[in-house]
C-alpha positions as CSV (number, residue, x, y, z in Angstrom):
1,X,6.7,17.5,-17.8
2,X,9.2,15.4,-15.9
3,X,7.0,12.3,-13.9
4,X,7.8,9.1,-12.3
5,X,5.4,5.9,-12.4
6,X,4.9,4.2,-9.2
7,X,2.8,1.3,-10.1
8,X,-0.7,2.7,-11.9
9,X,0.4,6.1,-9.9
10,X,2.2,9.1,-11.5
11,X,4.1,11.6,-9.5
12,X,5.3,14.6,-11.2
13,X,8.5,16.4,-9.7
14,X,10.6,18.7,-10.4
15,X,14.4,18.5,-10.2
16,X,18.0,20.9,-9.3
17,X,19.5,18.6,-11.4
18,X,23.2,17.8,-10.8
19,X,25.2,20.4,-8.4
20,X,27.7,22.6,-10.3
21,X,31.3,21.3,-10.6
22,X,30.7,18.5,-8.7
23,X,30.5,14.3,-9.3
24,X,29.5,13.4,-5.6
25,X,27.1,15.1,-4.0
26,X,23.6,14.2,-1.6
27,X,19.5,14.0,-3.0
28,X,17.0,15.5,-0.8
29,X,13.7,14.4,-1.7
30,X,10.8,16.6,-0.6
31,X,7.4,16.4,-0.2
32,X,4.7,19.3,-0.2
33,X,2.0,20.3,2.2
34,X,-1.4,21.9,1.7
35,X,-1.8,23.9,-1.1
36,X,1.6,25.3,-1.5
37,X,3.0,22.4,-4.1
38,X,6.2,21.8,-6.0
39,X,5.7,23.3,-9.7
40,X,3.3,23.2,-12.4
41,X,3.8,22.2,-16.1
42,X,4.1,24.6,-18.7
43,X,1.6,24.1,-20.6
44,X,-0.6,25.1,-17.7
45,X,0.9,28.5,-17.2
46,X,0.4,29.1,-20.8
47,X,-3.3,28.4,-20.4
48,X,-3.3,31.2,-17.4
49,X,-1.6,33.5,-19.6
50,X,1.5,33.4,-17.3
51,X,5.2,33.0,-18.7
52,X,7.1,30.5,-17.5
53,X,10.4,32.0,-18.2
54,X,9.7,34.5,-15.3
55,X,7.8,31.9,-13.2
56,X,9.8,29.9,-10.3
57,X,9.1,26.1,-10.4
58,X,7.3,25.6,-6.9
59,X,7.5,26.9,-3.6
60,X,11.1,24.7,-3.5
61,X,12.6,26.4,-6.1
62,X,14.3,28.9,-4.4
63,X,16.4,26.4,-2.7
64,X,17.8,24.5,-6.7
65,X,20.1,27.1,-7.8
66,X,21.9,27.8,-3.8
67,X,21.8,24.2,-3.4
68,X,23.3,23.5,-6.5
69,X,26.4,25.3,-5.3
70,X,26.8,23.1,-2.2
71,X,26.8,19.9,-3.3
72,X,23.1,19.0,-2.9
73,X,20.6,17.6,-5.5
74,X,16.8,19.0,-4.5
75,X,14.1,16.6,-6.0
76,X,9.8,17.9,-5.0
77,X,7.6,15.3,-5.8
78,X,3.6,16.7,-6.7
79,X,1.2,14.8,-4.4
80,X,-1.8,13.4,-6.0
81,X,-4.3,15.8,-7.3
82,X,-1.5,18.4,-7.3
83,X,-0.2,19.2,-11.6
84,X,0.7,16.5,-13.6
85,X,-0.1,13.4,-10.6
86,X,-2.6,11.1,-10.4
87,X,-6.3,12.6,-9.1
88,X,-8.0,10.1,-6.3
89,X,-10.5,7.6,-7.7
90,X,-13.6,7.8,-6.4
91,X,-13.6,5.3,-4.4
92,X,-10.3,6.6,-2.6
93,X,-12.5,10.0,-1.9
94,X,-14.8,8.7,-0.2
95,X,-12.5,7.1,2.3
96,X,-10.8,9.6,2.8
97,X,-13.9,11.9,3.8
98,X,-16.0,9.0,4.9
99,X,-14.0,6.1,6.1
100,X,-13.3,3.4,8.6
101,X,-10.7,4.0,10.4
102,X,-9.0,0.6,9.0
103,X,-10.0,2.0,5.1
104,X,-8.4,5.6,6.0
105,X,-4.6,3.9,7.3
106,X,-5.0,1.4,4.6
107,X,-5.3,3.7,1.8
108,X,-2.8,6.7,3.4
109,X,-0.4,3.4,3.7
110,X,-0.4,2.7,-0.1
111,X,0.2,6.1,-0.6
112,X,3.7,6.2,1.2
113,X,4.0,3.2,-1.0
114,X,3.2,4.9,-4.1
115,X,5.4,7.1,-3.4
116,X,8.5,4.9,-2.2
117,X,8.3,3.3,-5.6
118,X,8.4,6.4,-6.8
119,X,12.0,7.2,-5.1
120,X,13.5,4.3,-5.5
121,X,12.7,5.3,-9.5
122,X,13.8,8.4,-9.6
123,X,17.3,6.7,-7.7
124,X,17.4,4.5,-10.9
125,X,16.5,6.5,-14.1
126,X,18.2,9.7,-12.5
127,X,21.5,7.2,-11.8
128,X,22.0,9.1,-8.5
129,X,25.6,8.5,-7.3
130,X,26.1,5.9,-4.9
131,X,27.2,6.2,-1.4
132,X,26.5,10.1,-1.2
133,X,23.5,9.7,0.9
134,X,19.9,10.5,1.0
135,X,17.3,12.6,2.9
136,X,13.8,12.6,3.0
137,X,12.2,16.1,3.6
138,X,8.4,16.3,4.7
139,X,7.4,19.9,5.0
140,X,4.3,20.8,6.4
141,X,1.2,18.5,5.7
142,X,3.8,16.4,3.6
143,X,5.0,15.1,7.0
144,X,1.8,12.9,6.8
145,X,2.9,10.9,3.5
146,X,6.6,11.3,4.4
147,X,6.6,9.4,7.5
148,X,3.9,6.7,5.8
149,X,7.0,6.6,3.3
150,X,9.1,5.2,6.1
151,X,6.5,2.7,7.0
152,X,6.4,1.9,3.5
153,X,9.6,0.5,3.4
154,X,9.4,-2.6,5.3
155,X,5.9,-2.8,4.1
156,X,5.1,-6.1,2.1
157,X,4.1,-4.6,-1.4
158,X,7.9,-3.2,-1.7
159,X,10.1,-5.5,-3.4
160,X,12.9,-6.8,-2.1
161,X,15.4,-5.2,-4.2
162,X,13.4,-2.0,-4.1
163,X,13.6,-2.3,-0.2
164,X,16.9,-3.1,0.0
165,X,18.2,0.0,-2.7
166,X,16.3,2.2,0.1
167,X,18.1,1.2,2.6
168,X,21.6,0.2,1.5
169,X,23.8,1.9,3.4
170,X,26.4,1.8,0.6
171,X,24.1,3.6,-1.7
172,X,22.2,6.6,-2.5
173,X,19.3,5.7,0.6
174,X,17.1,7.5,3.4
175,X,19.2,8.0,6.1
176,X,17.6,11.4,7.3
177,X,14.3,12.3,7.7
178,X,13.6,16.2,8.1
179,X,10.2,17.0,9.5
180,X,8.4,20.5,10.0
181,X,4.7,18.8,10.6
182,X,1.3,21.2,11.8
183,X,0.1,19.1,14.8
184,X,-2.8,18.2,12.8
185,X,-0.9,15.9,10.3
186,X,0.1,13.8,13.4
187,X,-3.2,13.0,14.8
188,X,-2.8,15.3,18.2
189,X,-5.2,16.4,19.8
190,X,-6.5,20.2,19.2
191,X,-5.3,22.5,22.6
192,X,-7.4,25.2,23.9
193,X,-8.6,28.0,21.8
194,X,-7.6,26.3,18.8
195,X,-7.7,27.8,15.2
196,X,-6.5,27.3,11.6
197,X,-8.3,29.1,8.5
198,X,-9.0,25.8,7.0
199,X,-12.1,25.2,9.4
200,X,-12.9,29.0,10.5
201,X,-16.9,28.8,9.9
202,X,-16.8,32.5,9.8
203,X,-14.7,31.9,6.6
204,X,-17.0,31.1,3.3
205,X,-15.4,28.0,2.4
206,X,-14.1,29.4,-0.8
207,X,-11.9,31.7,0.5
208,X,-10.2,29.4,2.9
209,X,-8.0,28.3,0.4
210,X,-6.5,32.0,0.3
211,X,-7.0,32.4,4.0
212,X,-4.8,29.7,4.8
213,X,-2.5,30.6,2.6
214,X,-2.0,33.9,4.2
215,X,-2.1,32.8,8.0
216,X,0.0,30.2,7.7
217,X,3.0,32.3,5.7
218,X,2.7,34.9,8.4
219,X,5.2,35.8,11.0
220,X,4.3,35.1,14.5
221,X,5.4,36.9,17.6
222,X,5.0,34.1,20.3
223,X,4.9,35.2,24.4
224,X,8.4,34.5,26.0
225,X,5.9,33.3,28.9
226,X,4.1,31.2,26.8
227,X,7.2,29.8,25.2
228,X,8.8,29.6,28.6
229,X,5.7,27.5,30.2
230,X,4.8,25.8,27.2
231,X,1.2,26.7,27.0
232,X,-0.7,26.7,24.1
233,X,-3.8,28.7,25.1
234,X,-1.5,31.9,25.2
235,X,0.5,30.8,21.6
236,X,-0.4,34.1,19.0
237,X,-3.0,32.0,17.1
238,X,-4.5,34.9,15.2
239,X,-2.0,38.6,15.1
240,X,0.6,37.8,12.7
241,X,3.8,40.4,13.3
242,X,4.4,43.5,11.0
243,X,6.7,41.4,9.1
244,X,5.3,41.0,5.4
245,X,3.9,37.5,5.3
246,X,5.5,35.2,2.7
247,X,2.3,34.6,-0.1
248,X,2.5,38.9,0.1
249,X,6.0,39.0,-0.7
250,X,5.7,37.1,-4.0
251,X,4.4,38.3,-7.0
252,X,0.5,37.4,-8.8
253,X,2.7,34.8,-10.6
254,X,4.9,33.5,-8.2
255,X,1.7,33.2,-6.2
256,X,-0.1,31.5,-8.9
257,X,2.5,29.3,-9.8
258,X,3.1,28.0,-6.4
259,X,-0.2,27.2,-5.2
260,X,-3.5,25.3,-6.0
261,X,-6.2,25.2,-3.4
262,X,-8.5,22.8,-5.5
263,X,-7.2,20.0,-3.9
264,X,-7.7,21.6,-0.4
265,X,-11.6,21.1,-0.5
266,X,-11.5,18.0,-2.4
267,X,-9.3,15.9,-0.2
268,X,-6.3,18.0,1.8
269,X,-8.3,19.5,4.0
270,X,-10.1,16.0,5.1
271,X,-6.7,14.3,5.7
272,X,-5.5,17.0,7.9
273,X,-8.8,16.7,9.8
274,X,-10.2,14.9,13.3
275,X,-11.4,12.2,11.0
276,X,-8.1,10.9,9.8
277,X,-6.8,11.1,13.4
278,X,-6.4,7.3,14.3
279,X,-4.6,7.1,11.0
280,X,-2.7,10.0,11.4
281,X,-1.3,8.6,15.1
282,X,-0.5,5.5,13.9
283,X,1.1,6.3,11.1
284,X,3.8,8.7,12.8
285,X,4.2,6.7,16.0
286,X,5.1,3.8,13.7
287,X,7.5,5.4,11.9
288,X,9.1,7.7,15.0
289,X,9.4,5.1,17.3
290,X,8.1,2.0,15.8
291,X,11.2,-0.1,16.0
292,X,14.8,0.1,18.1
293,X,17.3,2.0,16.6
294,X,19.3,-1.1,15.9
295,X,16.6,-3.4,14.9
296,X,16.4,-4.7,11.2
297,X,13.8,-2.2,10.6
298,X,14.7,0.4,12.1
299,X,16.7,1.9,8.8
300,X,16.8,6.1,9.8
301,X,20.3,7.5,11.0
302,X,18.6,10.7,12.2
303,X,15.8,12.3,12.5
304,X,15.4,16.3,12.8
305,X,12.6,18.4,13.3
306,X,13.4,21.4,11.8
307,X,11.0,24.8,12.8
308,X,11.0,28.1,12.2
309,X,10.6,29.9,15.7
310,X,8.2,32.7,14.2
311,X,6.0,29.9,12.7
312,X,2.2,29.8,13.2
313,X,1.2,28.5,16.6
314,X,0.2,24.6,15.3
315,X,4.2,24.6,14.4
316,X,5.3,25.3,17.5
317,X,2.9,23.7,20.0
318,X,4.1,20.3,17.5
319,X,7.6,21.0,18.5
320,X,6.6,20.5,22.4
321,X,4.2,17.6,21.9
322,X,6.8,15.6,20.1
323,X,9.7,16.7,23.0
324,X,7.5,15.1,25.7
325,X,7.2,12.0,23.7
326,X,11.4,11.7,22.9
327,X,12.5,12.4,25.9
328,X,12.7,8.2,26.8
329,X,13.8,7.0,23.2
330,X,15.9,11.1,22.1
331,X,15.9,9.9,18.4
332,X,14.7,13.5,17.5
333,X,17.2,16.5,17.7
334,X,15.0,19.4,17.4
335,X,16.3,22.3,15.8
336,X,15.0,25.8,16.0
337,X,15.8,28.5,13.5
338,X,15.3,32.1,14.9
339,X,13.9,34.8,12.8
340,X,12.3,32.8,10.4
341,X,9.0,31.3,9.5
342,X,6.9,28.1,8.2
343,X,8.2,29.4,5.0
344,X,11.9,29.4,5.3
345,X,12.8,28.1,2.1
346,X,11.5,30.9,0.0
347,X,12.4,34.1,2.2
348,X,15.4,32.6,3.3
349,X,17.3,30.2,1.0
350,X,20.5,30.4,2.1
351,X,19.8,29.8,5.4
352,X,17.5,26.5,4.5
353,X,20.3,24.8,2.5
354,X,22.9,25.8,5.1
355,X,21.0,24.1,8.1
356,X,19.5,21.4,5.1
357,X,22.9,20.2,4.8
358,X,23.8,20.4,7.9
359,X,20.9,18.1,8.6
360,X,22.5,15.3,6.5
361,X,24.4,12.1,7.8
């Protein structure tokens, strides 16, 4: 099981590994939302009775084998308490469900530490080729620990020489950020009639999990009107399209092997929620538009905010939020992707490494 040690933190990942026919080519390095993670181990499946040899690696995996026929290396980190990373400590759980404000940034600070370090390993042991460039992807709930990477950078726990392998512009590096963030991750505000799965009361909290999972794979016919006016009290919030959602288009093992809502209850849930708000805020406005584009820390080429136009509603109504806020400093080029949902990268491949690359420096 392939990991990387960031301090006393292991990540697990899982890896394209080098492009076909090819010396020179870009790293993407991606991190998961809620639930929906990057791969389990094998000896896992074997405990569930699945086989691994039929099994994709994560809800990524799709993307390895088309990227690795255009040039592009895909590396998923596992979150903490995802397969093979490190669980929370105790004292870590209860800030995140019962912290100070100060204790909840502190500790979702160390995590884009953590997982920095992490990075910049994986840059070393996996001797990525120099000057090809780098991207950091954050889908989903991931946005929340991608964007505390970038803070992490310039942070003062990050060595030097770590910082500096980051952000050399001769080297393998972050220069791209791709985001596709629920507005929840961000710390915004909830709109009217708001709804997600995760905190439906009419939902026994066991079943969220698969709920969620559901709702949130749909496809989602939005009003022209509503698109047109921006409102998000008349976004389609509940009445996915007839289109087959994506967690019904996979097999029981696909299914299985790409998800694990044990963490959801435990500790995803309470970072995605109105307690880790302040946090939240602070974290992404810090690392959006935190510094000038050419100050000394100020290391991102580009930034894109990559959605699916037939996304749940909390996509969408993110996408408008953060337009309002760009329009002074227009470091964000927002790029919609018709016909396509939250889950791009597994229904459509293709398309995700085509605009993925395009993406790129």
């Amino acid at each position: 099981m392939p990991t990387i040690t960031a301090k006393d933190v292991v990540f697990h990942y899982t890896d394209s590994g080098l492009p076909t026919q090819c010396e020179e080519y870009s790293t993407l390095f991606v991190i998961h939302g809620h639930s929906f993670h990057s791969g389990k181990s094998g000896i896992l499946w074997y405990s569930l009775g699945l086989n691994p040899l039929c099994l994709r690696l994560g809800i990524f995996s799709t993307l390895f084998p088309v990227a690795s026929k255009e040039s592009l290396r895909v590396i998923c980190l596992d979150r903490r308490e995802y397969q093979g990373s490190t669980p929370y400590t105790a004292e870590e759980l209860r800030i995140i469900h019962e912290g100070t404000d100060a204790e909840r940034l502190d500790l979702l600070t160390f995590e884009g530490v953590y997982l920095a370090l992490g990075i910049e390993g994986l840059i070393r042991e996996l001797d990525l080729p120099p000057g090809s460039g780098g991207g950091l992807v954050g889908w989903s709930m991931g946005n929340m620990f991608s964007l505390a990477v970038i803070n992490a950078i310039n942070h003062r726990a990050i060595p030097e020489d770590v910082r500096s392998r980051l952000k050399n512009l001769e080297g393998t590096q972050l220069l791209t950020y791709i985001a596709d963030p629920p507005f929840q991750v961000l710390g915004l505000d909830s709109p009217p009639e708001y709804y997600s799965p995760l905190w439906d009361d009419d939902i026994p909290e066991g079943d969220r999990g698969s709920a969620f999972a559901h709702w949130i794979s749909s496809y989602f016919n939005h009003d022209m009107e509503a698109l047109a006016q921006r409102d998000p009290s008349k976004l389609n919030k509940r009445h996915p399209s007839s289109k087959k959602p994506t967690a019904e288009r996979m097999t029981i093992d696909e299914l299985v092997a790409v998800t694990d809502f044990r963490p959801g209850p435990k500790c995803d849930t309470a970072f995605g929620g109105p307690g880790y708000h302040t946090a939240q805020r602070l974290n992404y406005q810090n690392a959006l538009f935190g510094a000038a584009p050419n100050s000394r820390n100020w290391h991102l080429r580009n930034v894109v905010h990559l959605y699916g136009v037939e996304s749940a509603w909390s996509i969408i109504y993110t996408v408008w939020v953060l337009e309002d806020e760009d329009k002074t400093t227009k470091r964000i080029e927002f790029k919609a992707i018709q016909g396509v949902n939250h889950f791009m990268m597994w229904d459509e491949p293709e398309i995700t490494v085509s605009v993925l690359k395009e993406c790129m420096v």
